[in-house]
PyMOL Python script that loads the backbone (N, CA, C, O; Angstrom):
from pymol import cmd

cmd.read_pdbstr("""\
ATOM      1  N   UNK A   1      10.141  -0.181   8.390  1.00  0.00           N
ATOM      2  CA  UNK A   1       9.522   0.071   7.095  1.00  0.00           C
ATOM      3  C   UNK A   1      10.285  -0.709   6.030  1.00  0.00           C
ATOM      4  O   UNK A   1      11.481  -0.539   5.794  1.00  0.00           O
ATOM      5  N   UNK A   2       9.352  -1.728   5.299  1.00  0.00           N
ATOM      6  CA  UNK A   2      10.110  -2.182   4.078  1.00  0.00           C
ATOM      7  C   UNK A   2       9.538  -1.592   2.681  1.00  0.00           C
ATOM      8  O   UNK A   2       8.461  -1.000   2.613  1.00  0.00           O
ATOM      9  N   UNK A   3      10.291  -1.797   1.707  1.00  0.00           N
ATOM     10  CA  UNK A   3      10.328  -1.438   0.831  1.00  0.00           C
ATOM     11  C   UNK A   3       9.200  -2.273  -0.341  1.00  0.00           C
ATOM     12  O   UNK A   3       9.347  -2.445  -1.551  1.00  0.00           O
ATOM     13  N   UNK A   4       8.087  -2.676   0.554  1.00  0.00           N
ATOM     14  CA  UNK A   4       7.205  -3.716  -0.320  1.00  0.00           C
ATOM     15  C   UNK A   4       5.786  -3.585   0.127  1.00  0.00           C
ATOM     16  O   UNK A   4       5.674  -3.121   1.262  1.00  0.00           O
ATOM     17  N   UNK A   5       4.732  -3.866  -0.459  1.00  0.00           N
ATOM     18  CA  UNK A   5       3.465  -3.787  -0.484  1.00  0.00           C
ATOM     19  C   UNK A   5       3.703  -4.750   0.613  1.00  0.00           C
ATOM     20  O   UNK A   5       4.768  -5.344   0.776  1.00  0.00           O
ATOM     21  N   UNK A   6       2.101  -4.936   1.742  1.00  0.00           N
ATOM     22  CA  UNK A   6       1.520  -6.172   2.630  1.00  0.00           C
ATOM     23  C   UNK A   6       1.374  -6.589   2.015  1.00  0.00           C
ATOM     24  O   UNK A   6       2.287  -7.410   1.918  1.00  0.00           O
ATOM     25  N   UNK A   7       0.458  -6.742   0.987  1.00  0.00           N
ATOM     26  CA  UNK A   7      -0.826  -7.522   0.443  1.00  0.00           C
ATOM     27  C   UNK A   7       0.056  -8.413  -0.447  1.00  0.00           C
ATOM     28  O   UNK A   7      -0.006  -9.601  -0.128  1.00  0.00           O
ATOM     29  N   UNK A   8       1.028  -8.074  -1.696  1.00  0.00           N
ATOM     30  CA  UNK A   8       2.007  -8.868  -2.381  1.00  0.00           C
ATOM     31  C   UNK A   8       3.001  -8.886  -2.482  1.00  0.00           C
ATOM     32  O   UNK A   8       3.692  -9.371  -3.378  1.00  0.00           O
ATOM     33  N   UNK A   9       3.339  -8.222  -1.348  1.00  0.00           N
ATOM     34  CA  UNK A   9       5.095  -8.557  -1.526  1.00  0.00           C
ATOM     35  C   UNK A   9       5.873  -7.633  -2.572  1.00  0.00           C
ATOM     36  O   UNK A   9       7.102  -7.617  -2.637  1.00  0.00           O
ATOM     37  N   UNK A  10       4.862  -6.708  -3.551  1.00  0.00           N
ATOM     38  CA  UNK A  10       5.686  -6.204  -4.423  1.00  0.00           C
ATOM     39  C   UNK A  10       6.468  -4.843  -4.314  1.00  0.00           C
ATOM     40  O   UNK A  10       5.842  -4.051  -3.609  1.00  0.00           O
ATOM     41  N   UNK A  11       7.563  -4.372  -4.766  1.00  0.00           N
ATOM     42  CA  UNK A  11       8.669  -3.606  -4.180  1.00  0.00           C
ATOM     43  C   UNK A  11       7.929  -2.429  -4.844  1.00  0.00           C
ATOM     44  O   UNK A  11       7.336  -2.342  -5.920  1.00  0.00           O
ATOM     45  N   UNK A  12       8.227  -1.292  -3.555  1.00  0.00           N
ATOM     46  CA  UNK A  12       7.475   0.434  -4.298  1.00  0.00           C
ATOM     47  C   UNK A  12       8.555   0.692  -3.453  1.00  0.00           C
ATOM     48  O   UNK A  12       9.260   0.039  -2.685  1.00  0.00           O
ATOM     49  N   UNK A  13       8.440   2.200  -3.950  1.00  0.00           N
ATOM     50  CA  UNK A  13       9.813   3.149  -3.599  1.00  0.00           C
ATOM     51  C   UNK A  13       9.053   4.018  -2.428  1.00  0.00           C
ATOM     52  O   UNK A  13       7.921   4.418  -2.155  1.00  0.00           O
ATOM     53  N   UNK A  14      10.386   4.057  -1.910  1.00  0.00           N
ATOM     54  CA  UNK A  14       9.854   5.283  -0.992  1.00  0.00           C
ATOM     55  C   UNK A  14       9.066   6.114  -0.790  1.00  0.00           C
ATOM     56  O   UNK A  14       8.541   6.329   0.303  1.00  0.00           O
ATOM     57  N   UNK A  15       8.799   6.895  -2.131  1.00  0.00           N
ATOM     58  CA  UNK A  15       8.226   7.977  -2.550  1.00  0.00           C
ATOM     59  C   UNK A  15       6.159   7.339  -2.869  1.00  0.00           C
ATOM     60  O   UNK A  15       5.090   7.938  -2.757  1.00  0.00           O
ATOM     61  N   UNK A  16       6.413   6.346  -3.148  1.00  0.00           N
ATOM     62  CA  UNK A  16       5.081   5.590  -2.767  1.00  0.00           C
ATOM     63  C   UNK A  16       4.733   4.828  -1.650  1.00  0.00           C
ATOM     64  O   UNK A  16       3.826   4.013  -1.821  1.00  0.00           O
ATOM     65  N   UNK A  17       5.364   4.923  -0.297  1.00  0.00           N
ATOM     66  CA  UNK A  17       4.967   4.767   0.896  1.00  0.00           C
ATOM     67  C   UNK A  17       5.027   5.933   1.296  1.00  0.00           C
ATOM     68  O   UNK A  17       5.122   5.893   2.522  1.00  0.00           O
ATOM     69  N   UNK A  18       5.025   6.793   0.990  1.00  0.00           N
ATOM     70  CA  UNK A  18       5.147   8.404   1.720  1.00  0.00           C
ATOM     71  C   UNK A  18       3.833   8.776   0.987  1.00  0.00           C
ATOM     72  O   UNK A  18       3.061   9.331   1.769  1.00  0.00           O
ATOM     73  N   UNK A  19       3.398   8.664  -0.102  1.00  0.00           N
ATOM     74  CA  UNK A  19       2.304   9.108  -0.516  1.00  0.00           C
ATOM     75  C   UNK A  19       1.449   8.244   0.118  1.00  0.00           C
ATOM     76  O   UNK A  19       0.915   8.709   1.125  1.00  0.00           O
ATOM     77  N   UNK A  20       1.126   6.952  -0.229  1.00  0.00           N
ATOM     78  CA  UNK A  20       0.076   6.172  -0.137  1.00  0.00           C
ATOM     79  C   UNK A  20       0.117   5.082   1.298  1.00  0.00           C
ATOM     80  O   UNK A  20      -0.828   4.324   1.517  1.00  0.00           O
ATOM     81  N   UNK A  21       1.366   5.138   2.225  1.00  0.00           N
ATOM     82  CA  UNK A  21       1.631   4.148   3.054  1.00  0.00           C
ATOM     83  C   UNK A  21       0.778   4.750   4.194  1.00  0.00           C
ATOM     84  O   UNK A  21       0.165   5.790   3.951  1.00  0.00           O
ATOM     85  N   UNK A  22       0.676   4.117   5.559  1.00  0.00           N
ATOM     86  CA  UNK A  22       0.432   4.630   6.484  1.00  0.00           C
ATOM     87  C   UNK A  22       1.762   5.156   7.501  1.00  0.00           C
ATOM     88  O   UNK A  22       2.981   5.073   7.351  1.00  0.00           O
ATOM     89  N   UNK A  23       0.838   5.770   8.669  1.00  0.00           N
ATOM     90  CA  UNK A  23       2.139   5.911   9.690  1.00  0.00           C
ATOM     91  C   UNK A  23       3.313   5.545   9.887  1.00  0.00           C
ATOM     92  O   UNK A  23       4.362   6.185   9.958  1.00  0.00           O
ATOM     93  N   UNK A  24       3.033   4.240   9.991  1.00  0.00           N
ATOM     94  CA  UNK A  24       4.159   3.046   9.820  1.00  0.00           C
ATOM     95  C   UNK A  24       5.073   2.855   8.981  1.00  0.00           C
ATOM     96  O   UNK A  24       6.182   2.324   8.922  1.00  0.00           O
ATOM     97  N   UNK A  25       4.182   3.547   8.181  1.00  0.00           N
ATOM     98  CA  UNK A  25       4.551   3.133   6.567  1.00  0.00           C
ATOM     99  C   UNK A  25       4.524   2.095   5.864  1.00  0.00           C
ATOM    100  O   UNK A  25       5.360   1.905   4.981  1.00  0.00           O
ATOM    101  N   UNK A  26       3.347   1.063   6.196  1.00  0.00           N
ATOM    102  CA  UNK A  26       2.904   0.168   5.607  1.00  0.00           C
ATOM    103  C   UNK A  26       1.842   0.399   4.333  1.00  0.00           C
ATOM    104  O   UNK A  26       0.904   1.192   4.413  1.00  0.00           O
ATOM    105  N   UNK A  27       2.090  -0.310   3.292  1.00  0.00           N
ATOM    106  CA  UNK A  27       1.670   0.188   2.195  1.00  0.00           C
ATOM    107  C   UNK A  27       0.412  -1.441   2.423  1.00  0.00           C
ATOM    108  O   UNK A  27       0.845  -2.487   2.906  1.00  0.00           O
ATOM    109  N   UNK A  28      -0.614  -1.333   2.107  1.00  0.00           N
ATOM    110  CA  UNK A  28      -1.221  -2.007   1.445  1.00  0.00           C
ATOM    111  C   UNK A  28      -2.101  -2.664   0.115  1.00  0.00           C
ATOM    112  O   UNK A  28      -2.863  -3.631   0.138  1.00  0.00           O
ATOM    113  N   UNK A  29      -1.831  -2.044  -0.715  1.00  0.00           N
ATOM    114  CA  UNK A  29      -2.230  -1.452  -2.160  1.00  0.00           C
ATOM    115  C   UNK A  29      -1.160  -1.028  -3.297  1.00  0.00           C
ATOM    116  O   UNK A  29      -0.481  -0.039  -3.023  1.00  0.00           O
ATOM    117  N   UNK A  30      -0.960  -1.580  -4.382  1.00  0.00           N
ATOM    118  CA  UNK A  30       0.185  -1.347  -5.187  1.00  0.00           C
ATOM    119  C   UNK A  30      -0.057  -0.942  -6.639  1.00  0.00           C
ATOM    120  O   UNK A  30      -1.255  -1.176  -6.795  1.00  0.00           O
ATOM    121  N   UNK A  31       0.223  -0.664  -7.306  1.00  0.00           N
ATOM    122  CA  UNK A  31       0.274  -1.076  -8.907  1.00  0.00           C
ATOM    123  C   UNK A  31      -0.105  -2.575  -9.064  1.00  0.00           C
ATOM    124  O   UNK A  31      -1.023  -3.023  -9.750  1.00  0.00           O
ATOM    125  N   UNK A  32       1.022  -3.454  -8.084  1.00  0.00           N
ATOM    126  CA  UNK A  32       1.019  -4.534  -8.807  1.00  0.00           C
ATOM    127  C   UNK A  32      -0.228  -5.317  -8.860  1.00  0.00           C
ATOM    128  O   UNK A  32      -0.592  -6.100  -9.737  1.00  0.00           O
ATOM    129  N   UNK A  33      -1.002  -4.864  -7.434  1.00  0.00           N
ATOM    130  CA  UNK A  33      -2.053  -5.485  -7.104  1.00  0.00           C
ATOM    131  C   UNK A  33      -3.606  -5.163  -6.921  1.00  0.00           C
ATOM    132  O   UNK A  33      -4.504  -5.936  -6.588  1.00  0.00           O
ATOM    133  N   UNK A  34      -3.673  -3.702  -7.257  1.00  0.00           N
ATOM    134  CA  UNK A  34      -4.426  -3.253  -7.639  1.00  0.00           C
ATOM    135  C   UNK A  34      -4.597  -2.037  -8.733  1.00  0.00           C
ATOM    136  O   UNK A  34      -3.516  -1.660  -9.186  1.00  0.00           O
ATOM    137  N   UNK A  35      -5.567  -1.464  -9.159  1.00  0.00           N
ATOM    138  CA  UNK A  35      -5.304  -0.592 -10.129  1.00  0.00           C
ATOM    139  C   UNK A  35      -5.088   0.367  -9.946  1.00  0.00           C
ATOM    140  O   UNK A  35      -5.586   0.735  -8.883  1.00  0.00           O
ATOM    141  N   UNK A  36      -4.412   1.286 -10.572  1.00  0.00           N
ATOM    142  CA  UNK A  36      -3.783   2.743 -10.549  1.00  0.00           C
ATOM    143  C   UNK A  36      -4.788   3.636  -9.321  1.00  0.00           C
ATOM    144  O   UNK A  36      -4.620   3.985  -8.152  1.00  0.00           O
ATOM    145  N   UNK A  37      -5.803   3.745 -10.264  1.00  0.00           N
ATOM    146  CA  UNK A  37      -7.609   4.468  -9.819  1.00  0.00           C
ATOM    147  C   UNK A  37      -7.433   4.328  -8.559  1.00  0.00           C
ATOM    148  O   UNK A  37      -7.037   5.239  -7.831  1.00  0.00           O
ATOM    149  N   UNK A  38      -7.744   3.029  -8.130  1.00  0.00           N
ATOM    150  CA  UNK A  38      -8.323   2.706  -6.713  1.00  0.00           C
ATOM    151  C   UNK A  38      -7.060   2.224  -5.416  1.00  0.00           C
ATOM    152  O   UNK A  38      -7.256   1.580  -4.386  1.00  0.00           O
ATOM    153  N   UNK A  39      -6.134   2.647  -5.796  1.00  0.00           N
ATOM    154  CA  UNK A  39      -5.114   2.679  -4.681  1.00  0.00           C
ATOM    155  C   UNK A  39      -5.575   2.882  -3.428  1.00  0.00           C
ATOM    156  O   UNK A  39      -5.577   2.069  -2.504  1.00  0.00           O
ATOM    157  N   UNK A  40      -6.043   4.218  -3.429  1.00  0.00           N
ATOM    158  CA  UNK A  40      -6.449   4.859  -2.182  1.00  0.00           C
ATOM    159  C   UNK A  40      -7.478   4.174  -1.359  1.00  0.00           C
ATOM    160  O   UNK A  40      -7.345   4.125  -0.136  1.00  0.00           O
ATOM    161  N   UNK A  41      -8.497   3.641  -1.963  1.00  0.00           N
ATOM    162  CA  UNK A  41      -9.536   3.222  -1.847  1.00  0.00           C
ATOM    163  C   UNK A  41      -9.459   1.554  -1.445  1.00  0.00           C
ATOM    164  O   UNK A  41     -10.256   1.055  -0.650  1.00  0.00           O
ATOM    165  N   UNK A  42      -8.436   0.820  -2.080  1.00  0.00           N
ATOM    166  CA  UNK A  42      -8.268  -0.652  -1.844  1.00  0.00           C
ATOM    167  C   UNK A  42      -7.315  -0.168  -0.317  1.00  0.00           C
ATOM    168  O   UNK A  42      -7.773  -0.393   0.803  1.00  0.00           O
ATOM    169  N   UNK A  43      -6.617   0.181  -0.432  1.00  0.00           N
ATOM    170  CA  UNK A  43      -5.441   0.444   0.832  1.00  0.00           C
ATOM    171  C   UNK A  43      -5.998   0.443   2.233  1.00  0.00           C
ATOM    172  O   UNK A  43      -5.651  -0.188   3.231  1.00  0.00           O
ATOM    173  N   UNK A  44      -7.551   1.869   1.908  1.00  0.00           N
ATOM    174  CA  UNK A  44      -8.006   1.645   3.446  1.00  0.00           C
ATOM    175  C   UNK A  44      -9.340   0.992   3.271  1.00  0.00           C
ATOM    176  O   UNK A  44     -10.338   1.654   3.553  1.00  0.00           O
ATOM    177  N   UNK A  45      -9.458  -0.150   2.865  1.00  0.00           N
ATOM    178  CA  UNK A  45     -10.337  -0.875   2.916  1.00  0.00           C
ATOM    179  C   UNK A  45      -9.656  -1.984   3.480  1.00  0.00           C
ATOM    180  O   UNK A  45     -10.294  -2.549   4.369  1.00  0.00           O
ATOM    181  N   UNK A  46      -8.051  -2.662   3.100  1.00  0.00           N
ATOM    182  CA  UNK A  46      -6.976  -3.472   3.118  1.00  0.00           C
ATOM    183  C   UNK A  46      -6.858  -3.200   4.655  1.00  0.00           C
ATOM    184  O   UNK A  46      -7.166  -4.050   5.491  1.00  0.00           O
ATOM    185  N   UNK A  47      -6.316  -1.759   5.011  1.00  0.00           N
ATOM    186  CA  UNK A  47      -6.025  -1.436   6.295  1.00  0.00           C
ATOM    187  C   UNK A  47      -7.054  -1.770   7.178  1.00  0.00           C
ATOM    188  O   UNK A  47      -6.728  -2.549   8.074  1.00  0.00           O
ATOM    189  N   UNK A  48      -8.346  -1.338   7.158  1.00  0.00           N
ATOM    190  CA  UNK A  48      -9.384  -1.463   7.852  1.00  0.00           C
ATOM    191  C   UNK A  48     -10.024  -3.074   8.201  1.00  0.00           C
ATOM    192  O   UNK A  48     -10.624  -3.311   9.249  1.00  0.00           O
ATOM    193  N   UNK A  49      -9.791  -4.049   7.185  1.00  0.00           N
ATOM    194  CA  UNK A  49      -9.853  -5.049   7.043  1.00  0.00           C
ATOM    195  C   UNK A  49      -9.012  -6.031   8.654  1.00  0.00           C
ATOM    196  O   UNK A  49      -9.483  -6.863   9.430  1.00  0.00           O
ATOM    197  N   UNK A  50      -7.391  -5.264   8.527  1.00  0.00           N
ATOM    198  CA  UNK A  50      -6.638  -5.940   9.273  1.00  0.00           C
ATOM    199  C   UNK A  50      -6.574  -5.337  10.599  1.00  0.00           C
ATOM    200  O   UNK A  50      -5.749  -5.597  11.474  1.00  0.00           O
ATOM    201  N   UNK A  51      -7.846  -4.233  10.669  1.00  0.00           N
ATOM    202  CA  UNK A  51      -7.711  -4.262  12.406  1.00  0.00           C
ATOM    203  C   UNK A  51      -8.535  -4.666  13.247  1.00  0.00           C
ATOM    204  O   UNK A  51      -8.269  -4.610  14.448  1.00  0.00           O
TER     205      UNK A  51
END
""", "prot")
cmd.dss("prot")
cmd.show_as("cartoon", "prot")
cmd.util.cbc("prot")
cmd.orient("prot")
């Protein structure tokens, strides 16, 4: 588990891969890269995308 979004590389804390990451704890969806709102919604679209 790193400490960074897939999609940009940008750094989230722990506490936002525990909320929003998967199993793995891969985050795909950030602040940086998408909007607040649609986190949830870009993430498993992001996830679903890459399997």
């Amino acid at each position: 588990m790193t400490n960074q979004c897939n999609h940009c590389e940008a750094f989230v804390s722990r506490n936002f891969i525990r909320v929003f990451g998967d199993d793995q704890g891969n985050v795909y969806a950030c602040p940086s890269c998408s909007a607040n709102a649609g986190i949830s919604q870009v993430s498993a679209e992001r996830r679903a995308a890459e399997s």
